[in-house]
C-alpha positions in Angstrom: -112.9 30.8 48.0 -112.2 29.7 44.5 -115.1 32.4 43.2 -113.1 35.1 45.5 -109.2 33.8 43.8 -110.7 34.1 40.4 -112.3 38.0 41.3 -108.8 38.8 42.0 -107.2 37.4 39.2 -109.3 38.8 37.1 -109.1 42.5 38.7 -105.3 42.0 38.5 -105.7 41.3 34.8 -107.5 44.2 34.5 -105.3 46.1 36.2 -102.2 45.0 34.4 -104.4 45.6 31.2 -104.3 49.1 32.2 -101.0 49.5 32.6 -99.4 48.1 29.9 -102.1 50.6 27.6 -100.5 53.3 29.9 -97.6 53.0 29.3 -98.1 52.1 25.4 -99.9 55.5 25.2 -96.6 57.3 27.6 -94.6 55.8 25.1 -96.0 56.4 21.9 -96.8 59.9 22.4 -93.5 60.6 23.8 -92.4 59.0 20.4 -94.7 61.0 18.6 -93.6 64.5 20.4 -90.2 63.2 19.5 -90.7 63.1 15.9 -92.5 66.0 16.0 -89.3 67.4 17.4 -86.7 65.7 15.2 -89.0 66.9 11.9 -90.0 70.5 12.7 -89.6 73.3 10.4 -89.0 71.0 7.3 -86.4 69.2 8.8 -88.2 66.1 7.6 -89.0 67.2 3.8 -85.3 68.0 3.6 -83.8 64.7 5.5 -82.2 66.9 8.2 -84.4 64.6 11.0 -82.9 61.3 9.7 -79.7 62.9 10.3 -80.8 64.3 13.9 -81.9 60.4 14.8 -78.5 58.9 13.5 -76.6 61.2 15.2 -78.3 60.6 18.0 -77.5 56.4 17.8 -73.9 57.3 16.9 -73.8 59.5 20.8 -75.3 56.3 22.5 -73.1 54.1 21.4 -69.9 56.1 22.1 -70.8 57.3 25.6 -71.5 53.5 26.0 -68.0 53.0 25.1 -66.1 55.5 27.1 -68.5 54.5 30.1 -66.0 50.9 29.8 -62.6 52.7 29.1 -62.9 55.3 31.9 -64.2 52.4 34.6 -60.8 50.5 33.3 -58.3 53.1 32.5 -59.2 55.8 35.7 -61.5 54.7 38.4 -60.1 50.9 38.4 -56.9 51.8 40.0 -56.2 54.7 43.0 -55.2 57.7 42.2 -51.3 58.3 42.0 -51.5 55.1 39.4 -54.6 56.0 37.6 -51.9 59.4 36.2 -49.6 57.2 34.8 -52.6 55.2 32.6 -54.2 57.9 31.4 -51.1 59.7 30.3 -50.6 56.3 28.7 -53.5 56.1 27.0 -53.3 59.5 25.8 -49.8 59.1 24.1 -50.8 55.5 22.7 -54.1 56.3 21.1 -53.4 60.5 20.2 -50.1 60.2 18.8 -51.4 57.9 16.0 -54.2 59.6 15.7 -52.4 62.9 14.8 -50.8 61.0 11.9 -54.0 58.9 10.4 -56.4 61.9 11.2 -55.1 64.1 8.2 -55.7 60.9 5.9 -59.2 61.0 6.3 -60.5 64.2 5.2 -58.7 63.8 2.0 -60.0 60.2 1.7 -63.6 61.0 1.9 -63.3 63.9 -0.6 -62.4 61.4 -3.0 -65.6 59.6 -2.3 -68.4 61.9 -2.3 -71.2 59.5 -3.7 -70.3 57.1 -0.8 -70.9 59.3 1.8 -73.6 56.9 3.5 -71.6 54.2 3.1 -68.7 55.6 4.9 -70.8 56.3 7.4 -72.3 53.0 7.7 -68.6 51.7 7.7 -67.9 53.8 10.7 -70.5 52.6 12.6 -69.9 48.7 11.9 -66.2 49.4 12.2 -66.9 50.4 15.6 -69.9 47.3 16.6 -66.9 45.1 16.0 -64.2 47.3 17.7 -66.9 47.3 21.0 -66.5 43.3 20.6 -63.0 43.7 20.8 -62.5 46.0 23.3 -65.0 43.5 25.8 -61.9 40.9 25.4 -59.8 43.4 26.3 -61.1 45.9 29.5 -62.2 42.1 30.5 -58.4 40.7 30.9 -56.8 43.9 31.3 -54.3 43.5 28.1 -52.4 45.8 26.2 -54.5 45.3 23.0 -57.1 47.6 24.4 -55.0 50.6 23.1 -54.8 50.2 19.8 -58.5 49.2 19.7 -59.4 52.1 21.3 -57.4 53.8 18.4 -59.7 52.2 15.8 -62.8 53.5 17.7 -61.5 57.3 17.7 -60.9 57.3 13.9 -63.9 55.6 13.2 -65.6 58.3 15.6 -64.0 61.0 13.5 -64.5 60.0 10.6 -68.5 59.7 11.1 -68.1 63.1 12.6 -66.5 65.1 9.5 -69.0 63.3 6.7 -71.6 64.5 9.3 -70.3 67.6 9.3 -70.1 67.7 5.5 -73.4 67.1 4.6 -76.0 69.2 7.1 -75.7 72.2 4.3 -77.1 69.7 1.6 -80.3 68.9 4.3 -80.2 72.1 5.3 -84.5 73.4 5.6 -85.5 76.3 4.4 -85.3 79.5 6.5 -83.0 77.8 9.1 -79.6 78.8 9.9 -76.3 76.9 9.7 -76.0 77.2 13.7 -79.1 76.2 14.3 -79.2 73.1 11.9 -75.9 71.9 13.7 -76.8 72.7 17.2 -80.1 70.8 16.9 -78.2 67.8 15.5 -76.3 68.3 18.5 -78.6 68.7 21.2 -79.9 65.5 19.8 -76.5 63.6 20.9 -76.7 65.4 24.4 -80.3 63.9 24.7 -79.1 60.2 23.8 -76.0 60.7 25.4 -77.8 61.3 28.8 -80.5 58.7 28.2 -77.0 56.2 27.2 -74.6 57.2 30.3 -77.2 55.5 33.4 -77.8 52.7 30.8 -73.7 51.9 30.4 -73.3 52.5 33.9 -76.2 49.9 35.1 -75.0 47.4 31.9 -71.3 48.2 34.0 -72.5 46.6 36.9 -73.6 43.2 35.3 -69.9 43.1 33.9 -67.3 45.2 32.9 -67.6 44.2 28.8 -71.6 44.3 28.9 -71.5 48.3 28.3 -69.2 47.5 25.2 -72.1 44.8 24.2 -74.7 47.3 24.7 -72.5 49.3 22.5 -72.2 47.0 19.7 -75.9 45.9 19.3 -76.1 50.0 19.4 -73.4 51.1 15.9 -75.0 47.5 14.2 -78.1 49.4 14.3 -77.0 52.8 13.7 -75.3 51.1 10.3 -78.6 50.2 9.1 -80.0 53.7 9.7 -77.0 55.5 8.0 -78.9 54.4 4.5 -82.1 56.2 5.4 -80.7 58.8 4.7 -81.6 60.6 1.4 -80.3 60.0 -1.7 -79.1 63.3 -2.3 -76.1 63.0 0.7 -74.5 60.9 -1.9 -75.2 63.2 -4.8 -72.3 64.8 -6.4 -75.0 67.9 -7.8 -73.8 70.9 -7.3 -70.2 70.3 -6.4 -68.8 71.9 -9.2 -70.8 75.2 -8.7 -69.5 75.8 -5.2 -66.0 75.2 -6.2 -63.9 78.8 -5.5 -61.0 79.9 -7.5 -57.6 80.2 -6.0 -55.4 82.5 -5.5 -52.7 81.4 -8.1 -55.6 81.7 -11.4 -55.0 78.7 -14.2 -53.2 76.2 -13.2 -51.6 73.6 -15.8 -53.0 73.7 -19.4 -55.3 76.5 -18.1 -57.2 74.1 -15.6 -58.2 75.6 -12.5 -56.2 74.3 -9.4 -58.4 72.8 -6.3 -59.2 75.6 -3.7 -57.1 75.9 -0.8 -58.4 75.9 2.5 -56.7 79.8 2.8 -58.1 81.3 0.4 -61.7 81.4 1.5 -61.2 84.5 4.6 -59.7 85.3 8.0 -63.1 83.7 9.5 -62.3 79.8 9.9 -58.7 80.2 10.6 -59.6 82.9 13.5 -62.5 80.4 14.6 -60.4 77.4 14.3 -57.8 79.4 17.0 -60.4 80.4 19.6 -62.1 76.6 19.4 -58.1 75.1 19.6 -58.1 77.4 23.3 -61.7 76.5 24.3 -61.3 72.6 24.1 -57.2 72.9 25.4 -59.6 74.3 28.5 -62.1 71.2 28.1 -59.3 69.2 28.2 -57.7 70.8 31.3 -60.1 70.7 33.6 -61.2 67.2 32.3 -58.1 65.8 34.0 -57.2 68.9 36.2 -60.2 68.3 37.9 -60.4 64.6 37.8 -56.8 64.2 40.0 -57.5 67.2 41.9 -61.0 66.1 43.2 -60.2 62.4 43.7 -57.6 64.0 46.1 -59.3 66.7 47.8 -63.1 66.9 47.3 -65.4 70.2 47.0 -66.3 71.8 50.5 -66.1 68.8 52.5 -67.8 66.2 49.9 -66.6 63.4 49.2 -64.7 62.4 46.0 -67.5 60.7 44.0 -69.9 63.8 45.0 -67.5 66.2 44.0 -66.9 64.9 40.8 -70.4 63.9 39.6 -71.4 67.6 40.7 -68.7 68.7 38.3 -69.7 66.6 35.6 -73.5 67.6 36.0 -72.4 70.8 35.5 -70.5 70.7 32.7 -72.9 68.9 31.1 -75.4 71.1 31.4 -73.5 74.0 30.3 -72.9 71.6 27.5 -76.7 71.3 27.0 -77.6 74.9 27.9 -74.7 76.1 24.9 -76.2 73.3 22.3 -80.0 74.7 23.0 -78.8 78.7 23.0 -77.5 78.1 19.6 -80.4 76.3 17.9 -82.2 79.4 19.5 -80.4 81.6 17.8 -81.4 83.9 14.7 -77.9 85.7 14.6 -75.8 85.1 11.2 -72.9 86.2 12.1 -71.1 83.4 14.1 -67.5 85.5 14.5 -69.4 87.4 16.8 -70.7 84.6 18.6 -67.4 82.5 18.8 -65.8 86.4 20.1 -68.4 86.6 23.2 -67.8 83.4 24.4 -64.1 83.7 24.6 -64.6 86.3 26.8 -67.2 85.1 28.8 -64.8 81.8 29.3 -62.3 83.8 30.5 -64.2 85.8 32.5 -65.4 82.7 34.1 -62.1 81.0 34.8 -60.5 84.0 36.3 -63.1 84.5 38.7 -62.9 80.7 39.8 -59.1 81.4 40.4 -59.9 84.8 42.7 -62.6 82.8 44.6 -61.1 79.0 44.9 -59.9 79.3 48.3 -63.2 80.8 49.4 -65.9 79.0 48.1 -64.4 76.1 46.0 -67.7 74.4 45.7 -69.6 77.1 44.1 -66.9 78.5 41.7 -65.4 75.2 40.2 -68.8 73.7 39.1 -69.7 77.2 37.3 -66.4 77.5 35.8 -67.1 74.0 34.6 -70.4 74.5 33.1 -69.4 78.2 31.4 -66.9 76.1 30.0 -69.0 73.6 28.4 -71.4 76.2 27.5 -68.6 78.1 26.1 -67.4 75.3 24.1 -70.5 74.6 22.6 -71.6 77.6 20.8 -68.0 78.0 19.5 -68.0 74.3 18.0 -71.4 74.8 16.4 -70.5 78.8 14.8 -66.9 77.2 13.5 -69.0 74.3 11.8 -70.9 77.0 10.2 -68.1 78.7 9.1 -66.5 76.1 7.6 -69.9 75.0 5.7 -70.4 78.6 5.3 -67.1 79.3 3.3 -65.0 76.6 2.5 -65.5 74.9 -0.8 -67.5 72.1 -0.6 -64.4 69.8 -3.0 -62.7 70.2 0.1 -65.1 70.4 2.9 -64.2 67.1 3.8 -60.4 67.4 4.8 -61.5 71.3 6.1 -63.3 69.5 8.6 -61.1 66.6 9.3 -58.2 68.8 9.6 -60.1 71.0 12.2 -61.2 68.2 14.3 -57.5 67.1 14.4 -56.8 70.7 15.5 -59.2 70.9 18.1 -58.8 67.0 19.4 -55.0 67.4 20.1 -55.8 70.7 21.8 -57.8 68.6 23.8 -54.8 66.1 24.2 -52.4 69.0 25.0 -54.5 70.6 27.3 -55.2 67.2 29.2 -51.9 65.9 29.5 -50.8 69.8 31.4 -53.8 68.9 33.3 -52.0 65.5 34.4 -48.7 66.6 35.1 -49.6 70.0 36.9 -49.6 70.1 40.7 -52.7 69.5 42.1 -53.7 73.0 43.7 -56.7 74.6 43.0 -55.7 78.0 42.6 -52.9 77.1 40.3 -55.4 75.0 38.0 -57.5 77.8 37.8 -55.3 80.1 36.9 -53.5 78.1 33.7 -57.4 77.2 32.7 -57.6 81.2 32.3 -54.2 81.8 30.9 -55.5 79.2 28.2 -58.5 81.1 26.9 -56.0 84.1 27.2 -54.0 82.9 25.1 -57.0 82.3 22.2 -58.8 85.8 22.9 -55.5 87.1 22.0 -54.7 85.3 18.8 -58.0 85.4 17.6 -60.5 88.1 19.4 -59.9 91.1 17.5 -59.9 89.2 14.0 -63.1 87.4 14.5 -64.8 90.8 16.1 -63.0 92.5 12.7 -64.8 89.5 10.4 -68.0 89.4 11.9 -68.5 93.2 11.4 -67.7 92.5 7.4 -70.4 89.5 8.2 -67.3 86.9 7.9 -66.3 88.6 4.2 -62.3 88.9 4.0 -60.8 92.6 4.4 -60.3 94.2 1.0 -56.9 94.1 -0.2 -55.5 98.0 -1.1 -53.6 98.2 -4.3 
């Protein structure tokens, strides 16, 4: 009997052996196919993959983070109250933000041989925020706001010095849309990897995704420095400084470029992006209410809504992997198409609500995300494109203002509109309407001169 115990034992240790090499070997080449991902096409001779992997640390941890302030601000509380907090927490934590946001462009301009610091304070300013906010989503107080302030800025400020920098580890023979949508796809990927591991770290404890959060930015601060040197370097600065419009300045010194004087391409991309996350924002809450309150075709409210947020997701995803896809260098033309593709989408889901609710909402959600995501990645390569890099900085903190209290403006009619389907449909239309027509014909105009500003007749 003993001789039989000890077989056993020993087969089990075998077996467990086995395993645990298994899954070592799973792993590692999954690591290794993930690198080889992360560092192909001299993304890794030019630092563009150390970038990729930061990026994707920074998207874990805030998904982690809005995992805890959605379960407390929205699906703690029914319905009719759950309005009245998140039109709170929008007025709290974007009305401040509109002021501080224009700050911080302008601040990190002034710094450009800190730039992985700053983003190394980012990412410890928000591992102690996540403390913070576990106090606070814990007892339910007030505080919670303005800590949730801190956590946008510092997430904004991360995401224009990320911005900044991809044309400085930008590989040879690949695009600026591509660079920026495979940094992006990388933040989808941890994003969905981060969003069952908050949710499961949710049910130990309301403050353990903010933990998980934490542990995640104190690790992401020790990566920004692995970056290369030359994100700090002030090289080449000079040389891609523009002239403006006004010649000599003072004592015949050239004034600093203005944001206007560099062509009709970023200010007509800037409008189009301002309609296409007004629409994010829309059917963010639009959809939230509506569905909690009358699900899809007979489903129930949690179905309905994970069903739209799978589908926006992977519109999201399907928009992020199009662009790194794409060869085109023209990204007018691209920003042009899917404004009318979004609208296209959202007037159909208004014609065919009534009928078949459960097919045309989710599609309307994930052309939206797709929609939103090729016009974010072609405005990022305007702006690297052909703004001045002195000021690249404050271009893109001021066009992430611009496009986050869109997002804001767009929510809060989302929250106060009545909650019929048709109707919601039919404003998420009349929104991209309204950015096809400020902006369609100039970006289809600029992306035939190949984003070149008109020539002025004398």
């Amino acid at each position: 009997m003993a001789a039989v115990r000890s077989s056993r034992r020993s087969r089990a240790r075998r077996a467990g052996r086995a395993a645990g090499r298994a899954v070592h070997r799973s792993l590692t080449g999954a690591g290794r196919g993930l690198r080889r991902a992360t560092h192909a096409q001299g993304a890794g001779e030019s630092g563009l993959a150390q970038l990729i992997e930061l990026h994707a640390v920074n998207a874990a941890g805030d998904m982690m983070i809005t995992i805890a302030l959605a379960s407390t601000v929205f699906f703690s509380v029914p319905a009719h109250e759950a309005r009245g907090r998140v039109a709170l927490y929008l007025l709290v934590t974007m009305a401040p933000f509109a002021l501080l946001a224009p700050v911080v462009g302008p601040l990190l301009d002034r710094v450009p041989h800190g730039r992985r610091a700053a983003v190394a304070g980012s990412m410890l300013a928000r591992a102690v925020l996540a403390l913070l906010l576990s106090g606070a989503v814990a007892g339910g107080g007030l505080e919670l706001y303005p800590e949730a302030l801190g956590v946008l800025v510092a997430s904004k400020a991360y995401g224009v010095v990320r911005s900044a920098v991809v044309p400085r580890l930008l590989p040879p023979r690949v695009s600026l849309v591509r660079a920026n949508s495979r940094v992006t796809l990388a933040g989808l990927l941890a994003t969905a990897v981060a969003a069952p591991l908050g949710a499961g770290l949710h049910l130990i404890g309301p403050s353990w995704p903010l933990y998980g959060a934490c542990a995640v930015f104190a690790a992401g601060a020790f990566l920004a420095f692995s970056l290369p040197p030359k994100v700090d370097s002030g090289r080449g600065e000079a040389r891609a400084e523009l002239a403006s419009r006004g010649g000599a300045g003072r004592g015949g010194r050239r004034p600093r470029p203005g944001l206007r004087t560099v062509g009709p391409s970023v200010l007509h991309g800037l409008r189009a992006n301002a309609s296409l996350r007004a629409l994010s924002g829309f059917l963010t809450f639009f959809l939230a209410f509506l569905l909690r309150e009358h699900p899809l075709g007979g489903l129930g409210a949690a179905v309905s809504l994970g069903l739209v947020a799978v589908a926006a997701g992977a519109g999201n995803a399907l928009g992020t992997a199009v662009g790194a896809g794409l060869k085109a260098r023209a990204p007018e033309l691209i920003v042009a198409a899917v404004l009318g593709l979004a609208l296209g989408a959202q007037v159909l889901a208004a014609l065919g609500y009534e009928a078949l609710a459960v097919v045309v909402v989710p599609a309307a959600a994930a052309v939206a995300g797709l929609c939103q995501a090729l016009a974010k990645l072609s405005l990022d390569a305007m702006i690297q494109r052909d703004v001045p890099e002195a000021v690249r900085t404050s271009a893109f903190a001021r066009s992430e203002t611009v496009l986050q209290l869109s997002w804001v403006v767009g929510g809060a009619l989302g929250i106060v509109l009545p909650l019929v389907g048709v109707l919601g449909m039919a404003v998420a239309a009349a929104l991209v309407a309204a950015g096809a027509a400020g902006a369609g014909r100039g970006l289809l105009d600029a992306g035939r001169r190949g984003g070149r500003p008109a020539p002025r007749v004398v």
